[in-house]
N, C-alpha and C positions, 0 to 999 in steps of 0.2 A: 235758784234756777239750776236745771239738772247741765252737764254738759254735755254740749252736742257731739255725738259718737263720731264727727270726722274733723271736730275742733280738738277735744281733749278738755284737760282740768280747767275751772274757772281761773282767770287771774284776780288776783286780792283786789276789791273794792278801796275805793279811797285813797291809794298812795301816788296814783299820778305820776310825774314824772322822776320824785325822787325816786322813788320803789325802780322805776326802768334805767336809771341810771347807777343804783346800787346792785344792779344783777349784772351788768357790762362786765364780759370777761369769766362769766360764770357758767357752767354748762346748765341752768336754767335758763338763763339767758338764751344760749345758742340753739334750745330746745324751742323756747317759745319765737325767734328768727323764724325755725325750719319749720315749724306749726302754721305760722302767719305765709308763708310764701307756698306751702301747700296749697293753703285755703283761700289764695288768691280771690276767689270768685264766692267764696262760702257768705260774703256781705250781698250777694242779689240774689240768695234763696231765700223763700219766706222765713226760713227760724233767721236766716240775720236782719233781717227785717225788724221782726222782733227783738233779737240784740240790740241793734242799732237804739232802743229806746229805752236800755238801761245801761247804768253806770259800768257796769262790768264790758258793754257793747263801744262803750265809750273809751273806754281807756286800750282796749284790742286796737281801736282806731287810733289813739295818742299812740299804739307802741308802732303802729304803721307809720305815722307819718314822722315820726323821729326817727324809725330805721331808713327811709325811703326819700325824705323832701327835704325837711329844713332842718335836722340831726345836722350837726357839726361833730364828727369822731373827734375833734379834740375834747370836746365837751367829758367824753367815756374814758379816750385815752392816757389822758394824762391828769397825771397828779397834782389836783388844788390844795390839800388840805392840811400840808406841810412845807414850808416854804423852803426851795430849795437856788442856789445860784454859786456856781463854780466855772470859773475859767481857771486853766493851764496851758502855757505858752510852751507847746511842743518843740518849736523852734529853739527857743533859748533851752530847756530843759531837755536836751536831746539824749536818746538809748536808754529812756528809761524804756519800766516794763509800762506803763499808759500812752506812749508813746505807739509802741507796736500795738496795743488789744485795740488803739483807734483804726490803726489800719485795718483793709477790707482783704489787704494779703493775708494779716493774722485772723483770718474769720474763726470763731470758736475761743477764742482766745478771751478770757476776760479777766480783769483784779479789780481787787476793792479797794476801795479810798476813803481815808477818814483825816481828819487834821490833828493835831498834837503841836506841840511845843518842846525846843530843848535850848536851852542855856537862855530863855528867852526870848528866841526866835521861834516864829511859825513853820512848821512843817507839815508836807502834804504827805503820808503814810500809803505807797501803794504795796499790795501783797499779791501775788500771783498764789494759785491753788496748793504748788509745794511749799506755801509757810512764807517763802523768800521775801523781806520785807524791805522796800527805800524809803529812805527819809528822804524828802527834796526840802531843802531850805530854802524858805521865801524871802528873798532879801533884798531884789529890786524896788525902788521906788513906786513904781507902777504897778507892780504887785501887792506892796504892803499895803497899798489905798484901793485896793480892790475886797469887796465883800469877800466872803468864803461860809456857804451858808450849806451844809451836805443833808438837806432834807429831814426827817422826822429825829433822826437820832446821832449825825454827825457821821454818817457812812452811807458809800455810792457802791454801785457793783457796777462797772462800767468795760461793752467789749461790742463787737462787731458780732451778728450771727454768721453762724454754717447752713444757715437754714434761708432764710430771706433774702435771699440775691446781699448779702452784707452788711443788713441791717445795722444801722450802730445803736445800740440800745446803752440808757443811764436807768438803774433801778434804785430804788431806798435797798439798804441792805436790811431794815428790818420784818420780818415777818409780816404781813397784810393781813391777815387772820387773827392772829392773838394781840395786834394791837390794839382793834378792836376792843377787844376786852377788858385793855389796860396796859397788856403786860407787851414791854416792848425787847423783844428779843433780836437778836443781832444772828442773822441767816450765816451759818456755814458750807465750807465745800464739801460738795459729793461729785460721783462718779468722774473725779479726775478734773476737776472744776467746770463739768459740763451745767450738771444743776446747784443747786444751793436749798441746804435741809435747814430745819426750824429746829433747833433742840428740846424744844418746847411741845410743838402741836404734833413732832414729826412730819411733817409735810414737804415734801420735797416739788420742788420749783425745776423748770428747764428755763433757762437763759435764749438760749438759741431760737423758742418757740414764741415768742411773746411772753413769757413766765408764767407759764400755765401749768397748774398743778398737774404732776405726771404720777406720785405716788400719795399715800394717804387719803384722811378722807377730803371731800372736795371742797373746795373752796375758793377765794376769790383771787386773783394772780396777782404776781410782783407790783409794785405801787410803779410806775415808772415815770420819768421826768423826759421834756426836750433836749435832746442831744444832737451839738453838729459839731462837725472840722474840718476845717477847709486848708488842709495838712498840714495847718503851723499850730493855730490854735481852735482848742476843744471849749465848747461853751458847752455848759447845762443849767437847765433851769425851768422853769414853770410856764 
């Protein structure tokens, strides 16, 4: 079937809901949004009419009613496919640098978190943008019996936006693109730690924006996980 010149390109037959759920966060995605809320009314002209009775008319309608009725944004927004789960008890652990990137004072502010070990003890490793590195030693009780699970590869990127009224976002720190592929690469700072580049694909991330590709070529944004603190303690997780 040709496309209709005020719909645009056909969407791929067959994929259903995985396929609308693997584009979330993609500017295909946000492309076919702004398509479908154009063409509000484009389903009570005769050619949708005609749509309407094929599979391709079928799934314009599934990508309606998952953007519009029964769609759960958690469903898109967050991260299944890596299990992640971390608490830090700000209260006890106080003046670190995770301490301030939670706060909405420090909006813009983010470090990355990974776990490690020294002399046999657990440590939580946070790094701000200039390098500066804490070890927090876990050595409470009720800390050592707490999981400590940091998503695909054992690192968080976690801070509050300058952009979202304070948003506090938890990101996997590795690449969402080339893991894919396999290859799981471990995001670095740029522009002052506002984004995070991929050494790999070069693709650079903004933190602040939802983690949406801002340079290179395009592709699908930061993996990100549930994040709260209720200013003692930061829970994330799936």
């Amino acid at each position: 079937m040709a496309p209709h010149p005020s719909y645009g390109h056909p969407l791929p037959k067959g994929r259903g809901r995985s396929y609308l759920l693997s584009l979330y966060g993609t500017k295909q995605y946000d492309d076919l949004k702004s398509t479908l809320i154009r063409n509000t009314n484009f389903f009570f002209t005769p050619w949708g009419e005609d749509v309407r009775r094929t599979g391709e008319g079928l799934l314009v309608l599934l990508f309606g009613l998952l953007l519009f009725s029964s769609c759960n944004t958690d469903d898109f927004e967050f991260e299944k496919r890596y299990q992640c789960y971390f608490t830090f008890d700000c209260g006890m652990h106080q003046g670190t640098a995770l301490q301030s990137c939670v706060n909405p004072m420090s909006s813009g502010l983010f470090c990355m978190v990974w776990q490690g070990s020294k002399d046999g003890v657990r440590n939580i490793n946070i790094q701000l943008y200039n390098q500066k590195t804490e070890n927090v030693p876990i050595t409470t009780a009720i800390e050592t019996r707490q999981s400590c699970i940091l998503g695909a590869s054992n690192g968080l990127v976690i801070g509050c936006s300058n952009l979202n009224n304070g948003q506090l976002y938890a990101f996997d720190r590795q690449c969402p693109n080339c893991i894919k592929t396999g290859a799981y690469k471990a995001l670095q700072w740029e522009n002052n730690g506002l984004w995070l580049k991929c050494p790999k694909c070069e693709r650079v991330y903004d933190m602040n924006n939802n983690g949406f590709v801002v340079k290179g070529e395009s592709g699908d944004k930061l993996m990100r996980y549930r994040a709260t603190y209720n200013g003692q303690m930061l829970m994330v997780s799936n």
